[in-house]
N, C-alpha and C positions, 0 to 999 in steps of 0.2 A: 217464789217470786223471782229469786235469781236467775231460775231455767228460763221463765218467761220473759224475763230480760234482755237473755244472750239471745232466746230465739229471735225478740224483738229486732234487736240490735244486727243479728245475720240479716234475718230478711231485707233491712234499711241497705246495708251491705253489698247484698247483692244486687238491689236494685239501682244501686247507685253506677256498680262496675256494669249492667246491663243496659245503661243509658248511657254512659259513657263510650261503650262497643261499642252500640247502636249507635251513637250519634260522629263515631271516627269512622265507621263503612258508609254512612251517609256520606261524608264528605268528601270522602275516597269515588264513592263514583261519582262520572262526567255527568252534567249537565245535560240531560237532551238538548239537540238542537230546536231551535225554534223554524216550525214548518211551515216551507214556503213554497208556494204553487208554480211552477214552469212550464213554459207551452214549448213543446219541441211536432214536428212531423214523424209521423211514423206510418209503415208499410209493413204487410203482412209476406215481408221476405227474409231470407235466413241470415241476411247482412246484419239486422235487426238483433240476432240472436242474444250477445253481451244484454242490451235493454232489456228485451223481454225477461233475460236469467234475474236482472237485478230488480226487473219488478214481480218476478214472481217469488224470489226469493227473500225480497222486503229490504235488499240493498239501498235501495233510495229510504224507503221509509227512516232507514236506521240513520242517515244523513239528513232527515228532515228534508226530505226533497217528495213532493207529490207534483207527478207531470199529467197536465194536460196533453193529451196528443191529438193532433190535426192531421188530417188525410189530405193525399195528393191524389190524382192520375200517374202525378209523376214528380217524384220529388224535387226535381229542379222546378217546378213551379211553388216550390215553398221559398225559395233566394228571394225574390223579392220582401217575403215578410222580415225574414230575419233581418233586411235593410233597413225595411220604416219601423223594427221593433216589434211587431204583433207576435214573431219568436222571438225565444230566447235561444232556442238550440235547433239547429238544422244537423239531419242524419243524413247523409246523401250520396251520389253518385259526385265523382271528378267530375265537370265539366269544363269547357270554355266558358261557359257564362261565369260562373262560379270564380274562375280566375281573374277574370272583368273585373268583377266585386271587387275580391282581394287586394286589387291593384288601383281601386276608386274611393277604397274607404280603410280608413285606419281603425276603427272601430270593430270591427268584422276579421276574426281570422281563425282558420282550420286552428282546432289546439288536440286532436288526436285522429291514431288511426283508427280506422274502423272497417279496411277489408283494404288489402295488397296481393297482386300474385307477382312469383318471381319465379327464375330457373330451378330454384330448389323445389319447388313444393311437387309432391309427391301422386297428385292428383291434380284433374282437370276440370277448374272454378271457369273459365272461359274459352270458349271452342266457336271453330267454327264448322256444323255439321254438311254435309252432304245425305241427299235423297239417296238412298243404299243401291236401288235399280241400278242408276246412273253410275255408282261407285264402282258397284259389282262389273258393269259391264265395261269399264274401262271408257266410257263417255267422259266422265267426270273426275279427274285424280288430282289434280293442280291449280295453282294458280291461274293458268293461261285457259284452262277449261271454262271457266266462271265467264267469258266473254259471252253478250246475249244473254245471258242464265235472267232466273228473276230471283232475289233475296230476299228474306227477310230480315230487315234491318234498319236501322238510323243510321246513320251520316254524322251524328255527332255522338260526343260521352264514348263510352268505353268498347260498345260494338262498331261505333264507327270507325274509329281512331283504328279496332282491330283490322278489319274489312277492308280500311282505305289501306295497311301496310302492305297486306296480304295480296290484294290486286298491284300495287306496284311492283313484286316481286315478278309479276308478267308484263311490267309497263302499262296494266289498266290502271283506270279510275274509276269512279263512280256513275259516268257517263258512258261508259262500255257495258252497263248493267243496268238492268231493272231491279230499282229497289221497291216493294211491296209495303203496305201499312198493313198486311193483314195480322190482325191483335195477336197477342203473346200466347192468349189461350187459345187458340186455331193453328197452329203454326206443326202440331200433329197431324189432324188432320187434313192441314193443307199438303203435308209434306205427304199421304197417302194418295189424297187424290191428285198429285203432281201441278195442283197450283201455284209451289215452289219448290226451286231447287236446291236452295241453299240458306243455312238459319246459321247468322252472328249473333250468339246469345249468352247469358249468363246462370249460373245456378238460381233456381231448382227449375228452371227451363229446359237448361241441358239435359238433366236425367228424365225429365218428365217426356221430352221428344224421342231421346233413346229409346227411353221405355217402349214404346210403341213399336217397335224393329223395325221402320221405316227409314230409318237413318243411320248414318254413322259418325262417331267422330272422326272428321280430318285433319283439323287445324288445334294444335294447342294456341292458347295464347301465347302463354311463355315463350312457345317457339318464336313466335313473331319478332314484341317488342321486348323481352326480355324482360325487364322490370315492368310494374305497371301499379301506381295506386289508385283500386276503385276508385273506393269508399272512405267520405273525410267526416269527421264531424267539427263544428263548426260555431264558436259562440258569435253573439251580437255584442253590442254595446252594453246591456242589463250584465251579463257576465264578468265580460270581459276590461270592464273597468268599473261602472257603479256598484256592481256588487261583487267581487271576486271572489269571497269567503266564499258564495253559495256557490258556485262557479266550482271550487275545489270540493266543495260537498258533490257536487253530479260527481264529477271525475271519478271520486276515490269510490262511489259505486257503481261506477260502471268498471271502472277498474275491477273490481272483486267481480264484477259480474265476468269481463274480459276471462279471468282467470279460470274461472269457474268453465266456463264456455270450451279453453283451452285445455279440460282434464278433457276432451275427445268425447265420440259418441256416448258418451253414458248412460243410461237408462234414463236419468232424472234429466240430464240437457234433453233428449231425446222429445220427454214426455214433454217439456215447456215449449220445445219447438212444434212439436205437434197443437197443442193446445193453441199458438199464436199466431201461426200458419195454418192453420188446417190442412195441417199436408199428411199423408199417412205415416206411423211410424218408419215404415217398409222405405218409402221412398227419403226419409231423411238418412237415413242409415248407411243407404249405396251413394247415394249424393257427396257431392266434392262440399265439403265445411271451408271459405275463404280462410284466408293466413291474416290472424291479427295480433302484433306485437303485443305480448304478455305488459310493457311497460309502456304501451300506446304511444310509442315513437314513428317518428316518417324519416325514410331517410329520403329527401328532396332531388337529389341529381340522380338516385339510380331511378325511383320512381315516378319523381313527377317531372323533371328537366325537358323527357322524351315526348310525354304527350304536350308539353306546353309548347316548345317547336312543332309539333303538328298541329298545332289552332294555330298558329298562327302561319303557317303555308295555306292552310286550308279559309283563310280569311275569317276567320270564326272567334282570333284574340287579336286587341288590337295592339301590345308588343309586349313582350318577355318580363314578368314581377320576380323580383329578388324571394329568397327563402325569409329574408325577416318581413315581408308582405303577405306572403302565404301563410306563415304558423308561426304562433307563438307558446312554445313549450314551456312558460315560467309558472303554468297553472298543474300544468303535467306534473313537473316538478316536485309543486309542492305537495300535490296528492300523491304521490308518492314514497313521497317522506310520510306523509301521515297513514298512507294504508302499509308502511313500514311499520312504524311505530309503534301500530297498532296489532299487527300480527306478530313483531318479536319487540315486546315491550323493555327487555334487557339494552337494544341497543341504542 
């Protein structure tokens, strides 16, 4: 009776210290977040990449973040939503309109980077091509050539702004040229059958027209304007003051996702670009990857100072918004601290 005792007595024992573990590792981990639905635009281009890693990788998920996404033609036609609220997050190109906003509504403001080129980078994310004929034969080498030419190109956002430097450099404008609407995806072929002479474009554009040997690169960007940032992302009002918590939930995964993006071509970024682009692995590979700060910082005078005085010679802003107008990094901040925190828990 006494064995049967003691065994009674361990068994109570151990159960007791196994419910006790059990219930200090309960405690021990975090709380899931509570999930919350987000409407942002999105585009099947490589600026995109940070997002598409964090949703294929379940960064958001793991934030309690599930994003609806809305399609553009063109992502400055999603600024308006983000005004009256039907976003919460806009992914986008720099624009003049863009800077309007910033400078109209206190509620609305860039809170990270999401594609920069500058002197440094190593490769060429924006160009301006030449028809190779033309090149080869010494037709076509400069600035002052481009007179009469026909382009393909806009007039505003980041190939204008290019294009317009580029021609001043011979004393043109945009009046001393024919600019074309012919669409992004023709802009090979047109360059073969000589319907255009000249493409101001950005990646996977750039490699995709190369591709075709009709073309060459002439113009870096960098060379031009030296600094330049694309690509901003952008909260509303939902983020950026009624809900900020969630607000640092996107962040902190697309931040892992940033980071992730930042280990370079690797098979696995490679494969999720493919999959969200449908671009071939081949042509992701040789393609120029945009430059996006590891800690989603903008530095405001080298990059954006230069394009905001060009909207506004070009009539296109109607005058100069301060950096605390533009961005507010207090959201950056703090997701930072937390995707610290949580990758070295010691500090």
């Amino acid at each position: 009776m006494k064995t049967n005792k003691y065994a009674i007595l361990s068994v109570v024992l151990i159960l007791l210290v196994t419910s006790c573990s059990s219930g200090k590792n309960s405690a021990a981990q975090p709380a899931e977040p509570e999930m919350i639905t987000l409407k942002m635009n999105s585009s099947a281009l490589t600026s995109y990449a940070p997002i598409f890693i964090a949703e294929a990788e379940g960064y958001f998920k793991d934030a309690g973040i599930k994003i609806e996404y809305v399609t553009f033609n063109r992502s400055t036609e999603a600024i308006p939503l983000i005004v009256n609220g039907d976003l919460d997050v806009y992914a986008g190109a720099l624009s003049s309109g863009l800077l309007n906003v910033l400078g109209q509504e206190d509620s609305i403001k860039v809170v990270a980077d999401r594609g920069h080129v500058s002197p440094d980078d190593t490769c060429t994310y924006h160009g301006i091509l030449f028809r190779k004929d033309l090149y080869d034969s010494g037709a076509m080498t400069g600035p002052a050539d481009l007179a009469g030419r026909t382009i393909a190109s806009v007039t505003t956002g980041p190939s204008g702004y290019l294009l317009s430097l580029y021609l001043a450099q011979a004393g043109l404008t945009f009046d001393d040229v024919n600019i074309s609407d012919v669409p992004t995806a023709s802009f090979a072929d047109a360059m073969s059958n000589g319907t255009i002479d000249v493409v101001a474009t950005t990646e996977l554009t750039l490699s995709r027209v190369l591709s075709s040997g009709n073309a060459v690169l002439a113009v870096r960007g960098a060379d031009v304007y030296g600094s330049y940032q694309t690509s901003v992302l952008v909260f509303g009002k939902n983020l950026l003051v009624e809900n900020r918590e969630a607000g640092i939930r996107f962040l902190t995964a697309y931040l892992r996702g940033v980071r992730q993006y930042n280990e370079g071509k690797t098979d696995r970024n490679v494969e999720i670009m493919a999959q969200y682009t449908s671009e071939s692995p081949e042509i992701l590979r040789n393609a120029c990857w945009v430059t996006i700060n590891n800690d989603g910082s903008i530095d405001f005078k080298a990059s954006v100072a230069g394009f905001q005085q060009w909207s506004i010679a070009q009539g296109q802003l109607d005058h100069a918004i301060t950096e605390e107008q533009f961005w507010d990094p207090s959201l950056l901040k703090e997701a930072l601290a937390q995707l610290d925190q949580t990758t070295n828990p010691s500090k």
